[in-house]
C-alpha angles and dihedrals in degrees: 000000000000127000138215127179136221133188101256084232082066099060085060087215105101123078125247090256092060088045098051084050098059100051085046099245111199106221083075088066095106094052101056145056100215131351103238118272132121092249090065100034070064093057091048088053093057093050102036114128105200105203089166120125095237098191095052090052080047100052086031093063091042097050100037081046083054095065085059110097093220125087108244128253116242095240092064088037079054100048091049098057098044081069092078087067119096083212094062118093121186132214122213149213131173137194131167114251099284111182112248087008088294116234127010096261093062080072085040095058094048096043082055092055093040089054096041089056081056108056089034089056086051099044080036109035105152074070148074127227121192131193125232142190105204098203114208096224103154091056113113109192092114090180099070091047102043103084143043132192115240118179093330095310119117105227107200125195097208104196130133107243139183134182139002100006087219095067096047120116111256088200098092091057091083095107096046088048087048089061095033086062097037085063083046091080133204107300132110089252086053090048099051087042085052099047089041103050079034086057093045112052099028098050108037119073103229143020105257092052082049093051088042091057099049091042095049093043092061095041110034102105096060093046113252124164130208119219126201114193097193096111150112106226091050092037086060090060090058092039099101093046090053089052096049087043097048097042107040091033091229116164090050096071088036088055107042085048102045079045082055103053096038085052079053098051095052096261126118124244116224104191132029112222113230120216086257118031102190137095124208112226139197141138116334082347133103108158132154126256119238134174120219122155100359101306133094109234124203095218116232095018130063096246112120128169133209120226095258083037093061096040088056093044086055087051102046096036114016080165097082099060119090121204114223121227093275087058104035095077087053098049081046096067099039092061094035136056088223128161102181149051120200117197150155116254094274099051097048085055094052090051093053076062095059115052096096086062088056103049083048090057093037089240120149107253101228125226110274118228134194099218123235113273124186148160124247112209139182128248119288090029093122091045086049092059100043093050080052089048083240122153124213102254089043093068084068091064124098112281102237089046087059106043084049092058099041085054093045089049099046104037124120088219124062097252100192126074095207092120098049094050096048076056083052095044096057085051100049081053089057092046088050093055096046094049093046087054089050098043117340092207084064093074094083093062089047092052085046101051074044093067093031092061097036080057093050081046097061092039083067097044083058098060106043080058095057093033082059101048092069084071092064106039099131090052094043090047090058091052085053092050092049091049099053093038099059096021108050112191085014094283140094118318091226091060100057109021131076129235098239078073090088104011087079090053098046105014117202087352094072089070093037084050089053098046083054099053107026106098111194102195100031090073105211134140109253118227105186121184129170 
């Protein structure tokens, strides 16, 4: 594949406050730890405090790889065990248990990690960097998770469903992976996708070993490792942390404060923090902790704590209690070494939240990283473009936009009346004039005739416009083709599509493609075409 790249400003689909992140604004200064360059990934380096128990992530990985039936390639063998090496750093990325991986940008976010441990280990190389695919396996919310687009064919695991998403039984998506398969097509591509997602949904015992075992056959070879968070002995390390939290209600007071200060500085807020941020979990039950008349409620069940009850339930089962999004990323760097976070635009936005929080806890705040998008095309897409007279960041624009200026810029009439209303203009000021000397209180109703005709003005700009579009129907119909083929919905492609679009075209070379284009640190939008 070829690649071209784009300013991400120009694909008109990321907010100001990503924007202002990428060219380091420094207003953002007092929410981060570093902007994101290799240089400063050098001074974190430097600074970085691991607390984490090295051997239980360690024992954690080997035994929770053990449940996969599949034999490990060395390079993830490797990467475990490097873990166990003070000088080895990871970088992360995170995304909740999608089925078949979900939309394109679930591939992106790992490819990301797997290239930023690269060119760490080149700029770093007395260490070691290692990628990881945080799973969120303890998130509940089945509806988001439930479904995937596949050529333009919604694919719906209908279950009903309760509690932490990692611990449901994969076994009722039968029908859904029947008819996921059934859109894959006959190919040997087809074939290898179908034994592999087969193998990993109808032969493992939950979700989140499912999800292990699709997620490690595509990226084994680059060493990634899947981490799932759901367990005690992690859990213990992040034990004293639940109880202050929980408690003392902390991170409420951090985080309103730090989303203040960042709405007060320009930028957007993305979650709001709750007194407790903590669910209690157990079988079949993920529900949120609250405290009302001197007792901690488990809402929608009968369990209730006291406030020595819920300190000794930490204690004896730290397993049972769930961060929220505003404590994950926190429990996330407690467990891991980690240096990076890598996110979507909306979860880079809801970490710059949360750095108060850290420096409360005395956690090292990582470095935070837009992950790589792109847009994946056909062959022939430059050459379309060029025979439209359409450059590569235009096709992001709105489609009738688009349509309006190609047909302005390429009509055989003048389609816009500017000149002849600066003409009208110099006469409603002589009209003006006139009018004042006779009766100044005159002037209003002149202003007011002046509006109504540069409205009438505009209406007819309009419609020259549209009267002319008919004369180019087949070109504008192309614009329109291209639109709806690589932005479906009329957003981005990566947030609808699924990557077995294009795995059972390429194969394994559609990741390989991706690990040799996708630039972590050079923060462009990534336009890839055959």
């Amino acid at each position: 594949m070829k690649a071209t790249y784009i300013n991400y400003s120009d694909t008109k689909s990321f907010s100001p406050t990503i924007l202002s992140y990428l060219a380091h604004d420094p207003n953002l200064n007092p929410f981060i730890s570093y902007f994101p360059t290799l240089d400063n990934f050098g001074k974190l380096l430097h600074e970085r405090k691991v607390g984490a128990d090295r051997t239980i992530l360690v024992e954690t990985l080997l035994n929770q790889y053990s449940r996969l039936k599949t034999t490990l390639s060395a390079a993830v063998q490797k990467n475990i065990e490097l873990l166990r090496d003070e000088k080895t750093f990871t970088v992360t990325t995170g995304h909740q248990l999608n089925i078949f991986t979900g939309p394109l940008y679930f591939i992106y976010k790992i490819v990301t990690a797997i290239n930023l441990a690269k060119e760490l280990k080149l700029a770093y190389p007395d260490k070691d960097f290692v990628p990881v695919y945080w799973m969120a396996s303890e998130d509940h919310d089945f509806a988001e998770i439930n479904h995937t687009s596949l050529l333009g064919r919604k694919i719906s695991w209908d279950s009903e469903v309760s509690g932490a998403t990692g611990k449901v039984d994969p076994s009722t998506i039968r029908e859904a992976l029947r008819e996921y398969q059934q859109v894959l097509g006959v190919s040997d591509n087809s074939a290898k996708l179908s034994a592999i997602i087969e193998q990993a949904y109808l032969h493992h015992n939950t979700l989140a070993d499912a999800t292990r075992y699709l997620v490690n056959a595509l990226f084994e070879s680059y060493g990634l490792l899947v981490v799932d968070a759901d367990e005690k002995l992690l859990k213990q390390q992040f034990a004293s942390i639940m109880e202050e939290d929980i408690i003392n209600q902390r991170s409420f007071s951090l985080i309103n404060q730090t989303s203040s200060n960042l709405a007060q500085a320009g930028f957007n807020t993305q979650v709001n923090a709750r007194e407790i941020n903590f669910f209690y979990m157990i079988e079949g039950v993920r529900e949120r902790i609250v405290f009302e008349n001197g007792k901690y409620y488990v809402l929608n069940t009968e369990l209730k704590f006291s406030k020595e009850e819920l300190q000794q339930e930490i204690k004896a089962y730290p397993e049972r209690f769930s961060p929220n999004v505003i404590m994950r990323p926190l429990y996330q760097e407690v467990i891991l070494p980690n240096l990076a976070y890598i996110g979507g635009g909306a979860e880079i936005v809801y970490w710059l939240q949360l750095k108060s929080n850290f420096d409360f806890y005395k956690i090292d705040f990582p470095i935070l990283l837009l992950r790589n998008s792109a847009l994946i095309t056909h062959e022939e897409f430059t050459n379309k473009l060029c025979r439209l007279q359409i450059c590569h960041k235009d096709i992001f624009r709105p489609a009738e936009e688009l349509k309006k200026e190609w047909v302005i810029n390429h009509s055989n009439h003048t389609l816009n009346l500017s000149a002849e209303w600066v003409e009208l203009n110099s006469i409603f000021e002589k009209i003006k004039l006139r009018t004042y000397k006779i009766d100044p209180t005159l002037s209003p109703s002149t202003e007011a005739v002046k509006v109504r005709l540069q409205k009438a003005i505009n209406n007819l700009e309009k419609k020259m416009i549209k009267a002319d579009v008919r004369n180019h129907d087949e070109i504008l119909e192309k614009i329109d083709s291209l639109r709806s083929k690589y932005f479906p919905g009329n957003g981005l492609q990566e947030r609808i599509e699924n990557f077995a679009c294009f795995y059972i075209k390429h194969g394994d070379g559609f990741i390989e493609e991706l690990v040799r284009h996708f630039k972590p640190l050079d923060f462009k939008f990534t336009i890839l075409e055959p």
